[in-house]
N, C-alpha and C positions, 0 to 999 in steps of 0.2 A: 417324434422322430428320435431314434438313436445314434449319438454320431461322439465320434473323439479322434482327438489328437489332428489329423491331416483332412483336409476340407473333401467333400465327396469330387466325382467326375463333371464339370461342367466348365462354364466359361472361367476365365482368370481373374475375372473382377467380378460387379456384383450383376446381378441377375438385369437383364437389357442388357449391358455393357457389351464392347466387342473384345470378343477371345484372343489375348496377346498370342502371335504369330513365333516368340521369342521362346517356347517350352516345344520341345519334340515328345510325339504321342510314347504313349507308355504302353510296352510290347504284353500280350498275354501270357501269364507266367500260372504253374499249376497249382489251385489252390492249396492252401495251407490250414483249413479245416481241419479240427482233431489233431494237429500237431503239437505237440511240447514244447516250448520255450521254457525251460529251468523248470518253476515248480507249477508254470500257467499250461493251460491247455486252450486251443484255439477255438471260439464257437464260433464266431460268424464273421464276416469282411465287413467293417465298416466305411470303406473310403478307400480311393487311390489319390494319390500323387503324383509330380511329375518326381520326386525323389525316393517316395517309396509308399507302401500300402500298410493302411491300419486296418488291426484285428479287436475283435470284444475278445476277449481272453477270462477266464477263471482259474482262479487258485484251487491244484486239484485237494485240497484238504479242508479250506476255510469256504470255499466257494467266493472270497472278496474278488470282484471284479475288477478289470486294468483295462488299459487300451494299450496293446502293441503294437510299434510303428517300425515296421522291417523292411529295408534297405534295399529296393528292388534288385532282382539276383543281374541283371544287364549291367549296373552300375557298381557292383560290389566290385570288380576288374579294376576301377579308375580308382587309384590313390587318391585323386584330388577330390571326387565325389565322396569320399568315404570318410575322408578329412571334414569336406563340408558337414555331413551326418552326424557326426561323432563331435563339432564344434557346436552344433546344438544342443546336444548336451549337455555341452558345459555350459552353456549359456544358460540353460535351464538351471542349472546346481547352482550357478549364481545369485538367478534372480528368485529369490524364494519371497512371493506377495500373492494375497489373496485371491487379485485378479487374473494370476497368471496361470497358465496348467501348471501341474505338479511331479518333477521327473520322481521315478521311484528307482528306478537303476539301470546299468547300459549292459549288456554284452555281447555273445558273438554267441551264433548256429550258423555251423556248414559254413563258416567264410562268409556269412550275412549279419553283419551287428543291426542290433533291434535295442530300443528303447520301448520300457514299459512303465510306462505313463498314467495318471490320473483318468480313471474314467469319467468323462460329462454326458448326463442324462438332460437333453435340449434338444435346441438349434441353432445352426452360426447364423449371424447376423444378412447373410445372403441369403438364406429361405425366410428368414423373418421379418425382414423391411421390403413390405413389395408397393412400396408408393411412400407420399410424404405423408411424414409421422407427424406428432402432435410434437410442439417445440420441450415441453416439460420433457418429455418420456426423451426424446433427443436428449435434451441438457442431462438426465439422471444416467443414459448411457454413454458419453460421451466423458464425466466426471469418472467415470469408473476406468474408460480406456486412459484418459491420462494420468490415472493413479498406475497402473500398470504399467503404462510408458517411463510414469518418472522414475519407478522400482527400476524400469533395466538401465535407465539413464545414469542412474547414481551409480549405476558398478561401469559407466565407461560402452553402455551396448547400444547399440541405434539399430530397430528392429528393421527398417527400409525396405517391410514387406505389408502395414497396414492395409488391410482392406478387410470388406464385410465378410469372405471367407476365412479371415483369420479372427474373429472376434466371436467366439462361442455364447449361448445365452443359456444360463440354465434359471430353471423356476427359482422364487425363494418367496420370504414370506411377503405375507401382504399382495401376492400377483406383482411384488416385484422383479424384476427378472436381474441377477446377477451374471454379471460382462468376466469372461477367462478369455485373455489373450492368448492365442496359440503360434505355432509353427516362427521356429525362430532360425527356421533353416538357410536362411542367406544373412543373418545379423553380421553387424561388423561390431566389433572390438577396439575402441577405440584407443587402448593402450595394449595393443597385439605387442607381442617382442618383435625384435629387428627380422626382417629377413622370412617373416610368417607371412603366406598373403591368403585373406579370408576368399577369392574369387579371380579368375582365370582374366589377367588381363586382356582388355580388348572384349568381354561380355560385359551386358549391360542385362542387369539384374535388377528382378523388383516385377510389379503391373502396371503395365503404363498411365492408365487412368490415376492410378494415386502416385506418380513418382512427384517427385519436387525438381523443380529447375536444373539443381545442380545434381540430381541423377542424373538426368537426362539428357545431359554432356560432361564437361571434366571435373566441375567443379567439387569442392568439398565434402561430403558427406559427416555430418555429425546429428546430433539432436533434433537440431532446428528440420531437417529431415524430416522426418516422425511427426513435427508437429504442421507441418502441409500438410502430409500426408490425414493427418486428423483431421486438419480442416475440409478432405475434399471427401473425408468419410458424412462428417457433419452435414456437410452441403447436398449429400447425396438422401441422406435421412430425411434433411427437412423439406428436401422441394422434389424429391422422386428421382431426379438424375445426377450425372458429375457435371462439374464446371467445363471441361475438355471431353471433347469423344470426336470421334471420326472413324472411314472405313478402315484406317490402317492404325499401325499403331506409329508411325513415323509425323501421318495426320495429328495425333494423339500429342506426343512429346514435341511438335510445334506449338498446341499452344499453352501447354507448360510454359516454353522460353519464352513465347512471343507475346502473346493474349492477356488483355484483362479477362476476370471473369465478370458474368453478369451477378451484382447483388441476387444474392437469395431471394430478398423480401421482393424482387422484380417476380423474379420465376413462380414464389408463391407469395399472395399475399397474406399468407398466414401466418407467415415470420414476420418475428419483431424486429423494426429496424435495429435497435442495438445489438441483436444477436449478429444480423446480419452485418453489421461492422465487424464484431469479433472474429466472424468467419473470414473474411477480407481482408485480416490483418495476420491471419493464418496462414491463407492463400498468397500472400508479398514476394513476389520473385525473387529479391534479393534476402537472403536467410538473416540480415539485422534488422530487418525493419519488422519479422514475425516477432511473437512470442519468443521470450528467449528460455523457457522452461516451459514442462506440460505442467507443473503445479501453476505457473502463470500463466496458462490456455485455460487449465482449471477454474482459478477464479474469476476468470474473464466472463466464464460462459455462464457461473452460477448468478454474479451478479449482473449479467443481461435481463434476467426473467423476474428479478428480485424488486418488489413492489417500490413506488416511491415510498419517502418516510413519511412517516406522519408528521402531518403541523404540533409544532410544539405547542401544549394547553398554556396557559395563564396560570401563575404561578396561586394556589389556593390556601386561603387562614381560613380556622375554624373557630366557635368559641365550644371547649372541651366543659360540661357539666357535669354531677355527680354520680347519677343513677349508676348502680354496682359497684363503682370502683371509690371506697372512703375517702383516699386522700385525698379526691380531687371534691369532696363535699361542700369546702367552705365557699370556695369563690371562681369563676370560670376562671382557665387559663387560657389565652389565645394561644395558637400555634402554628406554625407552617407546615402546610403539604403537597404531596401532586397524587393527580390520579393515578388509579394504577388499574385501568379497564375502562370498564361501563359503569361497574358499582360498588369498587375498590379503590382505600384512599391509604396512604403512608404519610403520617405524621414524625416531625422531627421533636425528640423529646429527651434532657439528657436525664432526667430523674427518672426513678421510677417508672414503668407504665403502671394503666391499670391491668388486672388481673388475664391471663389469655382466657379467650369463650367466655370474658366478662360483656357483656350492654352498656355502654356509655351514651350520654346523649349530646347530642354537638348542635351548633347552626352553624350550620354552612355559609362563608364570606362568599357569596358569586359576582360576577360581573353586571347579573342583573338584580342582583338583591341579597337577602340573608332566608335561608331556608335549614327552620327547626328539624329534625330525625333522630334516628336511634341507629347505631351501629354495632355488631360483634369484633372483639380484638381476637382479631385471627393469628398475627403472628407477629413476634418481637423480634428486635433488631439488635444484640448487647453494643456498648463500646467497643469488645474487641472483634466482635464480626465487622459493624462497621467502619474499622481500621482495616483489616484487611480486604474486605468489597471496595473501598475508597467511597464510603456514601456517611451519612449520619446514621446515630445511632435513634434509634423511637420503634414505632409501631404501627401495622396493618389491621384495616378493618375492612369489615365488607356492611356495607349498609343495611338493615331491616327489612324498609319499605319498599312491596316492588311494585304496590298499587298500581294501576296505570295515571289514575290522578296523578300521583304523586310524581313518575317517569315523566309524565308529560310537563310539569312543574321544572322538577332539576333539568329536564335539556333545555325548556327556554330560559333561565335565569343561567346555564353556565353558556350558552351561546348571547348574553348580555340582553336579550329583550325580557320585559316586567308581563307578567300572566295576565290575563282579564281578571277583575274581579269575581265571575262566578270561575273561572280555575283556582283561582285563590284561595273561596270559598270550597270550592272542591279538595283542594289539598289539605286544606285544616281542618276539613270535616273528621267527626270523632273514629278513630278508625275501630275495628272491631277489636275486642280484649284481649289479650291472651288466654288460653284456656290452661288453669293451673292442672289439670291432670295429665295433658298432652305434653305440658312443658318437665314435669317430671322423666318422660318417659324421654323426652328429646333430650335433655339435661345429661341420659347416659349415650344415646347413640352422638352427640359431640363431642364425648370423649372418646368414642370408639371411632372415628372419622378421622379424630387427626391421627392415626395409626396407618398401618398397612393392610393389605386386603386380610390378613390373618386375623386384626387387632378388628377389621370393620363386622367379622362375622364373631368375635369374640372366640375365634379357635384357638386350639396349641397348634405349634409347626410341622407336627408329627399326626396332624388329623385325616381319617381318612377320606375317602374320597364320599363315602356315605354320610358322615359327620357334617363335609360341606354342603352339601345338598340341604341335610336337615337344617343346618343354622341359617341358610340363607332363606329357606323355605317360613322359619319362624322369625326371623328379621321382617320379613314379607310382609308376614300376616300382620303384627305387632305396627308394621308401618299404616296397612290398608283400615286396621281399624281407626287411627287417630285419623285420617280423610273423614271419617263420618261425625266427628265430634266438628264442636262450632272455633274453627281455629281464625285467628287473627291470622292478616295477611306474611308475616312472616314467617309465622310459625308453618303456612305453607307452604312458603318457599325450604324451610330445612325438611320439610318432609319429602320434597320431590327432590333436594342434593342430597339426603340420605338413603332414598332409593334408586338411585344414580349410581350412589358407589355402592349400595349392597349388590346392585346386576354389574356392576363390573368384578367388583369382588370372588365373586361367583363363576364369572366368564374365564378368568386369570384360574381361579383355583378348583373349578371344576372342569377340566379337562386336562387330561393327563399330560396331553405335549404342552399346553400351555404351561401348565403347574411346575413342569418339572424344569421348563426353560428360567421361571418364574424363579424357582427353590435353586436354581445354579445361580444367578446374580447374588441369595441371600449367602450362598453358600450350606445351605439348609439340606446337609444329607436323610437327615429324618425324615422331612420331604418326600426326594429324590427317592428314597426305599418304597416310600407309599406309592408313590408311582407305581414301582417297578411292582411290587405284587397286585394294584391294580389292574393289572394288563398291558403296560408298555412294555413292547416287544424289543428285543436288541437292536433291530432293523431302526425303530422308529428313536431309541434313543439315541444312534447313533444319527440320526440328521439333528434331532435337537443339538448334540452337541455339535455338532460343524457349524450351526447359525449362532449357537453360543461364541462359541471361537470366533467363528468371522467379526465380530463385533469387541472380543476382548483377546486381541492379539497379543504371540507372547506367552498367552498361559502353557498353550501344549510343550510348548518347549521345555518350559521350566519344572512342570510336571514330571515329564519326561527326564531331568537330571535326579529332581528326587525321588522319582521310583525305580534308576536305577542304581542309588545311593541306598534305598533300601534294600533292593537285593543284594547288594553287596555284602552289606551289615548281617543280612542277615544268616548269611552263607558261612559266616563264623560265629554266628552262634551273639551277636550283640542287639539282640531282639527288643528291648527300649528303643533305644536308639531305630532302629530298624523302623518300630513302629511310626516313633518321632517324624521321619522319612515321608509314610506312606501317609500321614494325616496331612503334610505340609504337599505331598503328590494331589492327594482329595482336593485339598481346599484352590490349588490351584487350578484345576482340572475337574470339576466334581461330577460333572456329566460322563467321566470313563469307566463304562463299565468293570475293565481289566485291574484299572487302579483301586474303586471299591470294594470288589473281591477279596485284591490284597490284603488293603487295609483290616477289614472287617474280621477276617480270618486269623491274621496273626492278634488283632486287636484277643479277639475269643479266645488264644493261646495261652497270651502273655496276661490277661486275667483268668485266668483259670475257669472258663463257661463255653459252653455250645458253641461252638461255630453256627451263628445263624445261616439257614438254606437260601 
């Protein structure tokens, strides 16, 4: 479905709910198909309102898509309605967050102002939740509305209109679905000047099902508003219905005032009871006894779902021997560690370590014994890393042996029981050799492993898209052949973590939307080019960079001063500079089409060479 800006025609709340009695029908008015609004043209009606009607609209030059939200012509007569219209807006210009729609600008046709608005390709949360959802998918959407809530809360706005018609979903990656708050058309202002009033006294405004108490007589209206109102969205996600309903809506707002509601985890027993607290404490008639911020509804709801901790292990000493690393040749050193997994250890060490992707050999101090091994030093710890981590300074290893003997060995001695003597016998039995031809060839993919997917296929950053295919194709083969040789069990285990990260390697860097999402973290325009003459379309770049953005907020902005710091510059002629500008626009922004053009081109000027196509 295609839908923006103002919820479609149906009930006031969410899908079952009863139709609040408090909004009068909206009269038929003659389409506005093929009409102009400034530079959009009207395609098709997406939605009415009780305050006005949205259009899909196109830019008649670029074709960029809007949603136009025009001010039904009945109500353009009432100054107070017109006011209300136009104070959404600014609420909009306010709140500028991920989660929220995005105004693009306000004006007036024929004595009807329209706002033209962020198009959203989804659906609102009322055609998408039709029964109780699974609590994760709840808690992941429900983090997103109170990020959104605390954006408008911090500028002073209490939205006092939450419901699943106002909470749009559009796709994102992974099949996760990303939450835009919409219609901020009754918000109040909580720092309005003297003498302003956001709504007609004596109306009682809002959906009855998600009002909070003190809507729904005299009391106060601020934040803690907003954050009932979340809770009775929550409630309505996790167990299918609202906490309050009845034939009326007067039924409705008694037992706001009056009513406990029933736990969640009653209604469904698929809710966690913790959750089900949180919602309850959301639900508090009296607005001090809720959440007193949606960042702390926020945390409430993440740490509901959040595993208990783990038992804390027994603190571990090892005795460190020579094998690879010299300096530790002459005589064991004992040393202090803790686990760090299933078959990862971090030793405290302030000398030297041995060598990184050096073999040392240790016995393991256990609860139930000492058990001899071999381990790889995968990574160092300096003094001044850990001064600032606040940990010791030493070294990680990950162990050799993943024999199952051997597995079965290390968990009964670190759970304190002694093995049978034929496990015993099994563990010390001779294991198989290392095969020196295979470890040659493994000797370099451990250097290329601890790199990036670039470093794992041994590419340059600038490779193309045919380049990757072949390296990973010849990584492949180079891997499948040492499986046929006679390897020792470790030497197995790096050859199935090396072919792990060659098909990730592969997956990130053979496909163009991945790759290029990939090359905008490095900043990696060489990259980002390859791409583009591989076949990424302007269409598809331009969603990669919106998911880039949504994740490193800030850059568009900043982008945006220095490219146009460099047109300035370069409108009189200080074309260094200018360029300076448009590289520091790139590296901030590097997914914008518009801004790589620039770059590129004046780059090709100001050294004297082709303007690349």
């Amino acid at each position: 479905m295609l839908y923006a800006g103002t919820p479609p025609p149906g009930p006031a709340g969410a899908v079952g709910l009863t139709p609040s009695p408090l909004s009068s029908p909206t009269p038929v008015v003659p389409s506005l198909v093929g009409q102009e609004f400034g530079r959009f043209r009207v395609v098709r009606e997406l939605g009415r309102g009780g305050m006005g009607t949205v259009f899909l609209a196109e830019h008649t030059l670029i074709q960029k898509r809007v949603a136009i939200k025009v001010l039904h012509a009945h109500l353009a007569q009432a100054p107070e309605l017109v006011a209300r219209f136009l104070s959404e807006a600014r609420t909009l210009t306010l709140v500028q967050h991920e989660n929220v729609v995005t105004l693009y600008d306000l004006d007036s046709r024929e004595g009807r102002p329209y706002l033209v608005m962020e198009y959203l390709e989804g659906d609102s949360l009322a055609h998408f939740a039709r029964g109780p959802m699974d609590p994760a998918r709840v808690v992941d959407l429900m983090t997103q509305v109170c990020d959104a809530l605390g954006a408008a809360h911090a500028h002073g706005i209490v939205h006092r209109d939450l419901k699943p018609a106002n909470v749009f979903l559009v796709p994102g990656p992974g099949g996760r679905q990303r939450v835009k708050l919409l219609d901020f058309g009754i918000a109040k202002l909580l720092s309005r000047p003297a003498g302003e009033m956001t709504t007609e006294v004596g109306v009682l405004l809002g959906t009855p099902e998600f009002m909070a108490p003190e809507q729904c007589g005299d009391g106060l209206v601020d934040a803690r508003s907003d954050i009932y109102a979340a809770g009775v969205l929550a409630y309505l996600l996790l167990t299918g219905q609202v906490p309050f309903f009845g034939r009326t809506a007067a039924e409705i707002l008694v037992g706001h005032l009056q009513k406990e509601p029933v736990p969640p985890h009653e209604v469904c027993p698929a809710v966690p009871q913790a959750l089900s607290k949180v919602l309850l404490r959301a639900l508090a008639k009296k607005p001090e006894h809720r959440f007193a911020s949606a960042a702390e509804l926020r945390a409430a709801l993440e740490a509901s779902l959040a595993p208990p901790p783990a038992p804390a292990l027994p603190q571990l000493t090892a005795l460190l021997r020579g094998s690879g690393a010299q300096a530790f040749a002459q005589a064991p050193i004992e040393l202090k560690g803790e686990w760090v997994g299933r078959t990862g250890l971090f030793f405290q060490l302030a000398t030297p370590p041995p060598a990184l992707l050096s073999d040392v050999s240790l016995v393991l101090r256990l609860p139930g014994g000492d058990l001899p091994c071999t381990a790889q030093v995968v990574r160092h710890v300096t003094a001044e890393q850990a001064q600032s981590w606040h940990m010791s300074p030493g070294f990680g290893v990950q162990l050799r042996d993943t024999g199952p003997g051997f597995q079965a060995t290390l968990t009964q001695l670190r759970n304190g029981a002694r093995p049978t003597s034929a496990q015993a016998a099994q563990a010390a039995a001779m294991p198989t050799p290392e095969d020196p031809q295979a470890e040659s060839v493994l000797q370099g993919f451990r250097r290329r492993l601890a790199g990036d997917p670039y470093a794992v296929l041994e590419l340059p950053r600038d490779a193309t898209l045919e380049s990757v295919r072949t390296a990973a194709q010849r990584a492949r083969g180079a891997l499948e052949l040492l499986k046929t040789r006679p390897l020792s069990e470790a030497q197995k285990a790096q050859v199935e973590r090396a072919m792990e990260r060659v098909s990730g390697a592969l997956h990130t860097l053979g496909n163009v939307e991945r790759r290029v999402e990939y090359d905008a973290t490095l900043g990696n325009v060489e990259g980002i080019e390859r791409c583009l003459a591989a076949g990424l379309t302007a269409t598809m770049l331009e969603q990669c960079r919106r998911r880039f953005l949504a994740g490193n907020t800030g850059r568009e902005g900043r982008a945006a001063v220095h490219r146009l710091s460099g047109d300035a510059l370069a409108s009189v002629g200080r074309l260094e500079e200018a360029l300076a500008a448009y590289e520091q626009a790139v590296r901030a922004d590097p997914l914008d089409l518009e801004g790589l053009k620039r770059w590129r081109f004046l780059r090709a000027r100001v050294r004297g060479s082709t303007a690349p196509r």
